[in-house]
Residue frames as a rotation matrix with the C-alpha (Angstrom) as fourth column:
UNK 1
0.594 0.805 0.000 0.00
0.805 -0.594 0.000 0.00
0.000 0.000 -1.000 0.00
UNK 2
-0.498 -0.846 0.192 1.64
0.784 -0.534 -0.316 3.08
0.370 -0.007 0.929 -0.61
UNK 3
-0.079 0.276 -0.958 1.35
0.996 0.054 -0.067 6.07
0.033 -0.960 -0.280 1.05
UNK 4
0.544 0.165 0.823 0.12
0.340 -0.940 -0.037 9.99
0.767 0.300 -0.567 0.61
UNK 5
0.954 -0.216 -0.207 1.79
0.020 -0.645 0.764 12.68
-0.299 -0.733 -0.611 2.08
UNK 6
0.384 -0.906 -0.181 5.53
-0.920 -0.357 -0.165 14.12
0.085 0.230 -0.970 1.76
UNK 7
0.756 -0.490 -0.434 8.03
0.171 0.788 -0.592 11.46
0.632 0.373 0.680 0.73
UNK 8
0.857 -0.503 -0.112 11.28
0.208 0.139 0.968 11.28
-0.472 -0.853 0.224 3.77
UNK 9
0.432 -0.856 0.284 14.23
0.635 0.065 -0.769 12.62
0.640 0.513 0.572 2.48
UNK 10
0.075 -0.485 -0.871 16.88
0.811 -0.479 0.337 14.35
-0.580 -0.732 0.358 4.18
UNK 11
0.593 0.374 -0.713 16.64
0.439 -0.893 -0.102 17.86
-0.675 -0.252 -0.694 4.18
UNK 12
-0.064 -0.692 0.719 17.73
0.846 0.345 0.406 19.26
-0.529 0.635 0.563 0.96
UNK 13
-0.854 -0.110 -0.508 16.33
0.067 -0.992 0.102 22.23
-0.516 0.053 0.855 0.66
UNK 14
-0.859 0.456 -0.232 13.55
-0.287 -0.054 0.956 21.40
0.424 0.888 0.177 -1.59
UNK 15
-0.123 0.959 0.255 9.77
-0.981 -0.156 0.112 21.43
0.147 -0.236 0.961 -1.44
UNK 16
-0.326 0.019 0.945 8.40
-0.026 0.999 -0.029 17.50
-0.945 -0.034 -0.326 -0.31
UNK 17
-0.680 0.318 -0.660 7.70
-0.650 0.154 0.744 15.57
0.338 0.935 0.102 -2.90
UNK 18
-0.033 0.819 0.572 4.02
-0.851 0.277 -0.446 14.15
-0.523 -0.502 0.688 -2.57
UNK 19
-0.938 -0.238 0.254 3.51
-0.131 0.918 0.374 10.59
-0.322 0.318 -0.892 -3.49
UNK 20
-0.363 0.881 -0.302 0.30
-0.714 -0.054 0.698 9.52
0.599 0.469 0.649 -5.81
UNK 21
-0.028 0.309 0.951 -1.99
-0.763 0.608 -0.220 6.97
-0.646 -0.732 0.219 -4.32
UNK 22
-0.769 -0.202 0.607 -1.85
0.167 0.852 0.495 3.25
-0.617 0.482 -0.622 -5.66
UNK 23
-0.477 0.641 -0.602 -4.31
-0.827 -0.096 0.554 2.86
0.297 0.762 0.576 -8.85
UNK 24
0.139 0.723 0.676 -7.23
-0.262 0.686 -0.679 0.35
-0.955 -0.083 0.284 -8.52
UNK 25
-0.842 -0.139 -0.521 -6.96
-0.537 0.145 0.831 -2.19
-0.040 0.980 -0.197 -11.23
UNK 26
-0.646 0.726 -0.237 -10.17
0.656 0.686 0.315 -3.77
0.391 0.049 -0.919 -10.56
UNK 27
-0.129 0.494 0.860 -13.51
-0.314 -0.843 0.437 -2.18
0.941 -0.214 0.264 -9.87
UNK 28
-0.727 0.241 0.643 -14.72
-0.669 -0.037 -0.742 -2.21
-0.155 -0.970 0.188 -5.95
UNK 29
-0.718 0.693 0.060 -17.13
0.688 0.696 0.206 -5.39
0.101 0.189 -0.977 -5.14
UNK 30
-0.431 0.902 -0.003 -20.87
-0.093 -0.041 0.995 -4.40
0.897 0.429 0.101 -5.21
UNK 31
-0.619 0.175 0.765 -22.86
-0.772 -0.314 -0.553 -4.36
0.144 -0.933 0.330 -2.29
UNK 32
-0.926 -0.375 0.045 -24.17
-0.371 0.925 0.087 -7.07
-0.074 0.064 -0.995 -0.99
UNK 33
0.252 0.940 0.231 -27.86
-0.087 -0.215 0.973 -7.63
0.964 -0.265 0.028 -0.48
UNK 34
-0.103 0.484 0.869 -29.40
-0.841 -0.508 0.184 -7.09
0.531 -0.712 0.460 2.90
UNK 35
0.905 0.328 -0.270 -29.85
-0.221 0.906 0.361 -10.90
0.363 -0.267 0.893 3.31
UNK 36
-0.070 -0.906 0.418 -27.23
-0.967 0.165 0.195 -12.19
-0.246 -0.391 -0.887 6.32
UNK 37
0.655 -0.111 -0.747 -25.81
-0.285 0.880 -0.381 -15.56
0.700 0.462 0.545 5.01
UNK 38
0.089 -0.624 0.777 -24.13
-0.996 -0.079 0.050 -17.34
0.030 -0.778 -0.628 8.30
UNK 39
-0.720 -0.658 0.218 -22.45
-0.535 0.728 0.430 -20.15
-0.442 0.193 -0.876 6.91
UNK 40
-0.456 0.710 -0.537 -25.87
-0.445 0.341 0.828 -21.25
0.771 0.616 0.160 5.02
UNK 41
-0.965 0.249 0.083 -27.48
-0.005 0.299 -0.954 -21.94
-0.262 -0.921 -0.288 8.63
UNK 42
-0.462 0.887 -0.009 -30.59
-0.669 -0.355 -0.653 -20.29
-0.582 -0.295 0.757 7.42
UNK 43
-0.560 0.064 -0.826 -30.81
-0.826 0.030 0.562 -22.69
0.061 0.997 0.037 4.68
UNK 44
-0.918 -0.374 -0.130 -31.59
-0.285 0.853 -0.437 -25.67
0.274 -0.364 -0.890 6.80
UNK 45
0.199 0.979 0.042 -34.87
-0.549 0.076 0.832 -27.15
0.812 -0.189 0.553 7.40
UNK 46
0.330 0.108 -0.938 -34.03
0.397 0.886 0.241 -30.32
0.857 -0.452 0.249 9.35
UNK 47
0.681 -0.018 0.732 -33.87
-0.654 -0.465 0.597 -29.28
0.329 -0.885 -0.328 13.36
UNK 48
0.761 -0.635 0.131 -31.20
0.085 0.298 0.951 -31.64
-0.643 -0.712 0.281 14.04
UNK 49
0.194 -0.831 0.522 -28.90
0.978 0.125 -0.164 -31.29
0.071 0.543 0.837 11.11
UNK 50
0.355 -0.117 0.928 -29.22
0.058 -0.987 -0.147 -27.57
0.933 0.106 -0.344 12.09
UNK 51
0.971 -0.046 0.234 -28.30
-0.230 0.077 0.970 -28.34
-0.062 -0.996 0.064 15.64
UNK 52
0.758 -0.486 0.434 -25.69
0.651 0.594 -0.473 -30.05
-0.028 0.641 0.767 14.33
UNK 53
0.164 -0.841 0.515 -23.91
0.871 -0.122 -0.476 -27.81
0.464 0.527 0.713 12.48
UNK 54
0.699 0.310 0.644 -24.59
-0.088 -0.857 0.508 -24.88
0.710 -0.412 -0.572 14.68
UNK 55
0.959 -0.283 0.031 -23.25
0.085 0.387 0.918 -27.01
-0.272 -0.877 0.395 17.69
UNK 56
0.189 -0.976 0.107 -19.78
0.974 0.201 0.109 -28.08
-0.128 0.084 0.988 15.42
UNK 57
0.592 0.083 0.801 -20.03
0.269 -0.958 -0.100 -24.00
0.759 0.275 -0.590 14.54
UNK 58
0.768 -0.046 0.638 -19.88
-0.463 -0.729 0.505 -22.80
0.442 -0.683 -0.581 17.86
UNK 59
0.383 -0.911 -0.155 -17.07
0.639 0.140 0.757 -25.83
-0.667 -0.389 0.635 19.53
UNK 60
0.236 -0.624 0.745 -15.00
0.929 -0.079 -0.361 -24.60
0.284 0.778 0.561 16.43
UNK 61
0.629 0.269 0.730 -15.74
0.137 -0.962 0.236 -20.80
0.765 -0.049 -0.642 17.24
UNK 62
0.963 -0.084 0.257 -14.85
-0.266 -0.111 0.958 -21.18
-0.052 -0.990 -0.129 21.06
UNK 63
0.604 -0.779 0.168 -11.57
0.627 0.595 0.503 -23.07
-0.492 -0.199 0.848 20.26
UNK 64
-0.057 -0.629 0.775 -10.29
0.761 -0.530 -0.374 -20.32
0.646 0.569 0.509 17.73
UNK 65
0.858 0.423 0.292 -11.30
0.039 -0.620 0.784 -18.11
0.513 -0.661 -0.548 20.62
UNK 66
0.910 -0.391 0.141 -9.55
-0.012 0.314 0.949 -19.92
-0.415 -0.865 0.281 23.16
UNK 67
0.162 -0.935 0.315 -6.21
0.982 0.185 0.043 -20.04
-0.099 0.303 0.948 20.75
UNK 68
0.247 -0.088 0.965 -6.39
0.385 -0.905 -0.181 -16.05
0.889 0.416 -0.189 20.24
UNK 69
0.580 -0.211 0.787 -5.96
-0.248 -0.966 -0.076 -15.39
0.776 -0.151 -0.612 23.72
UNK 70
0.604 -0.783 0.150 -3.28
0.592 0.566 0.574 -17.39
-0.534 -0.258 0.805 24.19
UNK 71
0.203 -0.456 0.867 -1.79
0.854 -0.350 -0.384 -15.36
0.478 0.818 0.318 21.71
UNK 72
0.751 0.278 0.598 -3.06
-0.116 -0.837 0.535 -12.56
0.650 -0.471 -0.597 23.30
UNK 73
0.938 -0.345 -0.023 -1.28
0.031 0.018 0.999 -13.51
-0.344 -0.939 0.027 26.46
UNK 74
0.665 -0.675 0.320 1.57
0.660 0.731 0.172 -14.64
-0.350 0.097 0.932 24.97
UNK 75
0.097 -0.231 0.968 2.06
0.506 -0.826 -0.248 -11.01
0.857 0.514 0.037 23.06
UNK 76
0.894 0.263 0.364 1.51
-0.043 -0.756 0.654 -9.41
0.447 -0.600 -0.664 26.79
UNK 77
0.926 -0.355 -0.126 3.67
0.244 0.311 0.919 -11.13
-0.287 -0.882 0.374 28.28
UNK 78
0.104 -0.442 0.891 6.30
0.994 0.011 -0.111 -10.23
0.039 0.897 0.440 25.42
UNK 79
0.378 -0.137 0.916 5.66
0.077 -0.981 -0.178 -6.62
0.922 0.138 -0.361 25.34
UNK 80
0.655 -0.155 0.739 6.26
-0.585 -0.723 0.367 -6.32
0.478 -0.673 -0.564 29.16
UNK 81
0.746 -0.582 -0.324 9.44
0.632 0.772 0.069 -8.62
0.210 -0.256 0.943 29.62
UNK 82
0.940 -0.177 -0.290 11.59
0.056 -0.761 0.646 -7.22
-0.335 -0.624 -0.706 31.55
UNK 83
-0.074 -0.953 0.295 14.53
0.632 0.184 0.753 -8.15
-0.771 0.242 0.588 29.62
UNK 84
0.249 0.064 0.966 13.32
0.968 -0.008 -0.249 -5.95
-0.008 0.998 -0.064 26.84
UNK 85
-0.973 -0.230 -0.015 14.66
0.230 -0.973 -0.005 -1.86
-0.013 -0.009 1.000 26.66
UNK 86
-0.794 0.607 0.040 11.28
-0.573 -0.768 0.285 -1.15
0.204 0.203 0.958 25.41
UNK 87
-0.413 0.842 -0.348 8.63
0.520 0.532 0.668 -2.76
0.748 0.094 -0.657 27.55
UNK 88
-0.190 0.747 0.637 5.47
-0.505 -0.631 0.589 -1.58
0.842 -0.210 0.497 28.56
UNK 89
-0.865 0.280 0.416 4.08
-0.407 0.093 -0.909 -1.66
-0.293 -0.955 0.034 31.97
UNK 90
-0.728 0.657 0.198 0.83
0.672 0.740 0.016 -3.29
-0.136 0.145 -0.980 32.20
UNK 91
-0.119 0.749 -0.652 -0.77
-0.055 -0.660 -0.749 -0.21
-0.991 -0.053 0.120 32.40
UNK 92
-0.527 -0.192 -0.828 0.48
-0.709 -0.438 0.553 0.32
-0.468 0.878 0.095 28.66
UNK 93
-0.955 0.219 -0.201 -0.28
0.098 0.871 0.482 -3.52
0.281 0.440 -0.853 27.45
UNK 94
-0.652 0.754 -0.086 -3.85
0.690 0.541 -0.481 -2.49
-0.316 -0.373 -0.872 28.92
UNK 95
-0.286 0.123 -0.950 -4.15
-0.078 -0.991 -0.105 0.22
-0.955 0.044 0.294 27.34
UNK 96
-0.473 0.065 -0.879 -3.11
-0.860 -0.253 0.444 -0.58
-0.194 0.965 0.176 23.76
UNK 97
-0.869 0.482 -0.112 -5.54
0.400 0.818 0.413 -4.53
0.291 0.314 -0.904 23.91
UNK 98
-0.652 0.751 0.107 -8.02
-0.447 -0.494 0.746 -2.33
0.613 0.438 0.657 25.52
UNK 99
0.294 0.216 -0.931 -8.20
0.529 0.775 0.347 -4.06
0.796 -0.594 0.114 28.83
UNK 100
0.783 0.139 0.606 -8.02
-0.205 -0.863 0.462 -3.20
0.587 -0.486 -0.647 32.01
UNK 101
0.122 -0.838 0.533 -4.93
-0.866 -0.352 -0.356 -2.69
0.486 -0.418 -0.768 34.20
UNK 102
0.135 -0.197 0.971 -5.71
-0.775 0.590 0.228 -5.90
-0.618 -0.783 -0.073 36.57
UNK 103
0.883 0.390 0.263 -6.73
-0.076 0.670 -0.739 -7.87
-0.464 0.632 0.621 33.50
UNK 104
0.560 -0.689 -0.460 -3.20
-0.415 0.248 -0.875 -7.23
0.717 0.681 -0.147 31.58
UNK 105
-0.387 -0.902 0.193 -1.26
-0.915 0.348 -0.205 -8.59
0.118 -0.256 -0.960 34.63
UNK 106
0.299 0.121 0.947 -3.21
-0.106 0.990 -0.093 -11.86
-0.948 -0.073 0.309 34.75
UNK 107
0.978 0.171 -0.120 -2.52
-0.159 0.237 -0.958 -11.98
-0.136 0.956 0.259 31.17
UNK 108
0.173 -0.943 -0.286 0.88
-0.581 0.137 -0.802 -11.31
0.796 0.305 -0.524 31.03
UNK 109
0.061 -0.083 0.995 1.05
-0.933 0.350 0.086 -13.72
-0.356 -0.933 -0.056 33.92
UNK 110
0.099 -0.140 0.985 -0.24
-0.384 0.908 0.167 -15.85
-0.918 -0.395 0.036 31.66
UNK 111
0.897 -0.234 -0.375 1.66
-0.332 0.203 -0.921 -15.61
0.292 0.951 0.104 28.84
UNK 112
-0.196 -0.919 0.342 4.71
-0.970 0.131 -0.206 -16.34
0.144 -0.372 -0.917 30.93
UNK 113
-0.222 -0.122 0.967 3.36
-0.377 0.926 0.030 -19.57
-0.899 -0.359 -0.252 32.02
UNK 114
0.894 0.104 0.436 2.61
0.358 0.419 -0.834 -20.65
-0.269 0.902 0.338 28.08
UNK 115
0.312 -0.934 -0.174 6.25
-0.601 -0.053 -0.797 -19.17
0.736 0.353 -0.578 27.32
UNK 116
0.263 -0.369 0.892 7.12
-0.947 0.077 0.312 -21.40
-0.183 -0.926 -0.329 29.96
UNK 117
0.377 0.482 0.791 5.36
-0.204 0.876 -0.437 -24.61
-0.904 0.003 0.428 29.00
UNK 118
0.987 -0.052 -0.150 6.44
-0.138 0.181 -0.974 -24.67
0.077 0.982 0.172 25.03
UNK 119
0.207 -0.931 0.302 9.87
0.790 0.341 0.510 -26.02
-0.578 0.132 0.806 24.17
């Protein structure tokens, strides 16, 4: 993606030079209709093959959850390692996930104990 605004050069005396924005080689998609399509749920008639797939929906859902904030943690615990020049206090790491202060030190608590556990 390239970027508008003055181009970085060292100071040379000259005006900035402005950079164009990227061309579009393709047109923008269309809007969709109005109709919500969630994974073709609505399509189902049968009450248990909709249970079903709803059910394998939502484990599936909960487990990509549950792996994101491991991540999560795992990034907190990262940003505020003390071994690092530039880590953030929990205040910061709760700041920039949008969490609160008590919440980023269990996290980064437990991102230490998953950097712990992994070989």
């Amino acid at each position: 993606m390239s970027e508008s605004g003055p181009a970085r050069e060292p100071s040379s005396g000259r005006p900035p030079q402005y950079r164009r924005p990227a061309a579009l080689f393709f047109d923008p998609p269309a809007d969709q209709a109005d109709d919500e399509h969630f994974f073709a749920l609505e399509t189902l008639t049968d009450p248990h093959e909709l249970m079903e797939r709803a059910t394998e929906l939502a484990v599936a859902f909960q487990a990509a959850a549950d792996r994101a904030v491991e991540f999560q943690a795992t990034a907190a615990a990262q940003l505020a390692d003390p071994q690092r020049f530039d880590r953030l206090t929990a205040a910061a790491v709760a700041d920039r996930a949008g969490w609160t202060e008590d919440y980023a030190v269990k996290m980064i608590a437990y991102g230490r104990e998953l950097q712990r556990r992994r070989p």
